[in-house]
C-alpha positions as CSV (number, residue, x, y, z in Angstrom):
1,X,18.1,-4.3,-19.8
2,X,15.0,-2.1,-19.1
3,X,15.7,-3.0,-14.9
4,X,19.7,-2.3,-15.5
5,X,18.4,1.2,-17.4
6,X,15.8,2.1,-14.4
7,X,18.3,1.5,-11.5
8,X,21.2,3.6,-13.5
9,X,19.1,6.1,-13.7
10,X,17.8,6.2,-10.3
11,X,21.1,6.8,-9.0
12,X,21.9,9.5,-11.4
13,X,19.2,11.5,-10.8
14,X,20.2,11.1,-7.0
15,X,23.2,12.1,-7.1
16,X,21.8,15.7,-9.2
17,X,18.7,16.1,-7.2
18,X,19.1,14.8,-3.7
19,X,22.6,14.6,-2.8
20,X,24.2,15.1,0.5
21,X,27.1,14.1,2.8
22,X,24.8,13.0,5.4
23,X,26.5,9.0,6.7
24,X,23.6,6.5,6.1
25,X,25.2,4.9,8.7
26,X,24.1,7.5,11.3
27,X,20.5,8.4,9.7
28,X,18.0,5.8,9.3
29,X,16.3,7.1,6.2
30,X,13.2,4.6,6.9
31,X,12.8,4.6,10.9
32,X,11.3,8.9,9.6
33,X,8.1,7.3,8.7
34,X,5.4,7.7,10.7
35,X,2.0,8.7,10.8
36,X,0.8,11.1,8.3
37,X,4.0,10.4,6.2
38,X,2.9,10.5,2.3
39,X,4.8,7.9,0.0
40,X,4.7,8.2,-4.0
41,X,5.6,4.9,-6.1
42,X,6.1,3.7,-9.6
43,X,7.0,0.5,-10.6
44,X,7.9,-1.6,-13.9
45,X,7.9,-5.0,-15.0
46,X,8.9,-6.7,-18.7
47,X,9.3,-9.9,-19.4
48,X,10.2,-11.5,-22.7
49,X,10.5,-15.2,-22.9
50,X,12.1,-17.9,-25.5
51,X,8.6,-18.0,-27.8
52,X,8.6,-13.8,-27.9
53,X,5.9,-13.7,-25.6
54,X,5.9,-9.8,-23.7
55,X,4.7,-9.0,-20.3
56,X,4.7,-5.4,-19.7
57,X,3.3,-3.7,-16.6
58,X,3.5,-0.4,-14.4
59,X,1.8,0.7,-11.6
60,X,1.9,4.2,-10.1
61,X,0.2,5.0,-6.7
62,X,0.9,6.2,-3.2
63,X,1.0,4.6,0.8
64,X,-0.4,6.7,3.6
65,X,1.5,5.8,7.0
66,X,-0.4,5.4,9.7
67,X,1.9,4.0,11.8
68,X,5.5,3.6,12.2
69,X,5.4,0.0,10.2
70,X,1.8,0.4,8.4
71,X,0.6,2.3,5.8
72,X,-2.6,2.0,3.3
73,X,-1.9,1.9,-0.3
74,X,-3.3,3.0,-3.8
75,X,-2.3,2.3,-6.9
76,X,-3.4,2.2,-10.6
77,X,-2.1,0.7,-13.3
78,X,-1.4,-1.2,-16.9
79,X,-0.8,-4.6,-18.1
80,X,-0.2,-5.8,-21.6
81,X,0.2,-9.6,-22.4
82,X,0.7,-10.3,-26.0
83,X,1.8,-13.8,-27.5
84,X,2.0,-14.6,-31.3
85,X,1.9,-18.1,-31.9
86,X,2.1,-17.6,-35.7
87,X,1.0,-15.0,-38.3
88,X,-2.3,-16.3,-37.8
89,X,-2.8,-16.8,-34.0
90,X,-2.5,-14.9,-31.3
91,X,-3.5,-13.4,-27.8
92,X,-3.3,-10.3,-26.4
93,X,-5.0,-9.5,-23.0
94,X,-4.8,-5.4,-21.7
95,X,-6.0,-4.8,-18.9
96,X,-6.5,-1.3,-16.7
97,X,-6.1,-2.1,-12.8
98,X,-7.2,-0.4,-9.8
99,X,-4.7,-1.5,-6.4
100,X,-5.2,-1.3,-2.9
101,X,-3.9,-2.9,-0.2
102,X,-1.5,-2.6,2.9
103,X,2.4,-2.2,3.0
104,X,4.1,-3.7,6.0
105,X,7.6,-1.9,6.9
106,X,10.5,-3.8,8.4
107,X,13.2,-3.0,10.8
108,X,16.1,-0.7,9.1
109,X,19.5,-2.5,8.3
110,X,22.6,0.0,7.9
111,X,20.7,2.8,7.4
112,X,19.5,2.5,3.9
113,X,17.8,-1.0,4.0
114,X,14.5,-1.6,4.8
115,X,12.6,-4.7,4.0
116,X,8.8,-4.3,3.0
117,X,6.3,-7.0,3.0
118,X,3.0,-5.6,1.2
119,X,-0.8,-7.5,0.1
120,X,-2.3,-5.9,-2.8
121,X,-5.9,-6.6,-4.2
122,X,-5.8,-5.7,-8.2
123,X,-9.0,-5.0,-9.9
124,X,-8.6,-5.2,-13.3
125,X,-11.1,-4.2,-16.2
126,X,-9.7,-5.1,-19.6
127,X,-9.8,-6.9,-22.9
128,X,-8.9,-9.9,-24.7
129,X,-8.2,-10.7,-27.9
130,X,-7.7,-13.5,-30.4
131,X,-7.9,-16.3,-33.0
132,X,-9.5,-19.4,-31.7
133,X,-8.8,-22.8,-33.6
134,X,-10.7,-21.7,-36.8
135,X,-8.8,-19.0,-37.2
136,X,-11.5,-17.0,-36.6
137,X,-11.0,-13.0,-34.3
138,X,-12.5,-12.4,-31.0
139,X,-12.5,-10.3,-28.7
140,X,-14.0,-10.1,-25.3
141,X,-14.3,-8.1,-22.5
142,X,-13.1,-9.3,-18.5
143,X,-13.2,-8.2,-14.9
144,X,-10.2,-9.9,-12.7
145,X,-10.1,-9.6,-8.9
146,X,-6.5,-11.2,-7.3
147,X,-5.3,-11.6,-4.1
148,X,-1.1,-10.8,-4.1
149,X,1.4,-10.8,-1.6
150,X,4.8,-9.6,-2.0
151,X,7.9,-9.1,-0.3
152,X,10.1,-6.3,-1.4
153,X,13.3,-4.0,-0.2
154,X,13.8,-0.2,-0.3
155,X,16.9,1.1,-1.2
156,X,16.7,4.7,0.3
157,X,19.0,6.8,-1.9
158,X,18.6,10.0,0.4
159,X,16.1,11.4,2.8
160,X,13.6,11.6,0.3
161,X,14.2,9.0,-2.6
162,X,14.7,5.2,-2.2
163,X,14.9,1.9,-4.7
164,X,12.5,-0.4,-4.2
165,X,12.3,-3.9,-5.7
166,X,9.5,-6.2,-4.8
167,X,8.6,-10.4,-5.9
168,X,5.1,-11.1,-6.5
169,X,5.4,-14.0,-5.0
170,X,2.0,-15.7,-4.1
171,X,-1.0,-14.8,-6.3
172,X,-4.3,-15.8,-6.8
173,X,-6.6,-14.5,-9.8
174,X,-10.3,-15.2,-10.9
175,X,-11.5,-13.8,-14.3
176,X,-15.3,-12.9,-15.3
177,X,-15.9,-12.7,-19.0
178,X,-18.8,-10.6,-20.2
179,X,-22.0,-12.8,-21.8
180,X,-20.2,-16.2,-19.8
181,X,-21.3,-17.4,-17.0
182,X,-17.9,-19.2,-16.3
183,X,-14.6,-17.8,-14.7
184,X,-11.4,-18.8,-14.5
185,X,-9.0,-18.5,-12.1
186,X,-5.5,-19.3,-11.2
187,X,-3.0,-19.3,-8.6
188,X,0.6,-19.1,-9.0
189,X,4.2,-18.6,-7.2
190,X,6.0,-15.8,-9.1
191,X,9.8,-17.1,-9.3
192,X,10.0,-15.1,-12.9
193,X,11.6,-12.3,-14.2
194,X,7.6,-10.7,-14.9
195,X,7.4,-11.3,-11.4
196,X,9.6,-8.8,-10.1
197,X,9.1,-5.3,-10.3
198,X,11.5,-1.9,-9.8
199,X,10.6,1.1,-8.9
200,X,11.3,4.5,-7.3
201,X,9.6,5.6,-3.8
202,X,9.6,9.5,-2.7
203,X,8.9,10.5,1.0
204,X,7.4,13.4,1.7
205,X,6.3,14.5,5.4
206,X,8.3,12.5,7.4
207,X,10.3,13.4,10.5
């Protein structure tokens, strides 16, 4: 519902803000980046699965073009995990995250399409809290570097706004604690619903 909400709205505050009767089909919205063009982003992404576990994350940042079909990205960020096993145990991890990386632009289709291949390195500085076995509370502090890479599409809405929807699709994480000595890591292939994120794009200096 909350992806349903975020793409209604997206095309009613088009229609107020940015519309025009300029033919898509006769102005490649995306082929007017180029170098020096600025792109702002947001993205969410919730998840709720059959034992009520919530994944909740946003990320806000911007992509400086310097080229045609490359442009260095920024981003920063939230993530909240919580899952209740009973009224007793439970774990929540929160988790700040920094984001750079690179965003790859493809060749425009009809116009308005453009698909977008992007590798992102999250830092992530958080918490993570609990009961182990005994029952007992704990909380402990982490670092997490990953690896992602992700395609994606933008919708372009107008010269200056587009929908973009990307699948983390390949990711690989490793986890410091603070006071262990061990990490853990993981890798995974994101085929869930917390694994794709919407969000809105503006453009601003392009051609």
């Amino acid at each position: 519902m909350e992806k349903l909400f975020l793409i209604c709205a997206a095309f009613m505050f088009t229609g107020h803000v940015f519309g025009q009767n300029e033919n898509p089909e006769r102005i490649n919205y995306g082929d007017r980046i180029g170098p020096g063009t600025v792109l702002l982003s947001g993205s969410f992404s919730y998840e709720k699965d059959f034992s009520d576990a919530e994944t909740t994350s946003f990320i806000i940042g911007g992509e400086f073009a310097m080229s045609k079909r490359v442009a260095f990205a920024l981003g920063f960020g939230y993530v909240s995990e919580q899952h209740k096993y009973s009224s007793v145990y439970y774990d929540n991890v929160k988790q700040f995250l920094v984001v750079p990386g690179f965003t790859l632009y493809g060749n425009i289709s009809y116009g308005w399409l453009q698909p977008t291949f992007s590798f992102a390195v999250p830092i992530g500085f958080g918490t993570h809290e609990g009961t182990n076995m005994m029952g007992e509370i704990f909380e402990k502090k982490s670092t997490s570097v990953s690896g992602m890479l992700s395609p994606g599409l933008n919708i372009y809405l107008s010269r200056s706004l587009a929908l973009t929807a990307s699948l983390g699709l390949i990711n690989y994480t490793s986890i410091k604690y603070e006071d262990v000595d061990e990490k853990d890591t993981s890798f995974g292939i994101g085929l869930s619903p917390a694994d794709l994120s919407l969000g809105l794009l503006f453009v601003f200096g392009a051609k």
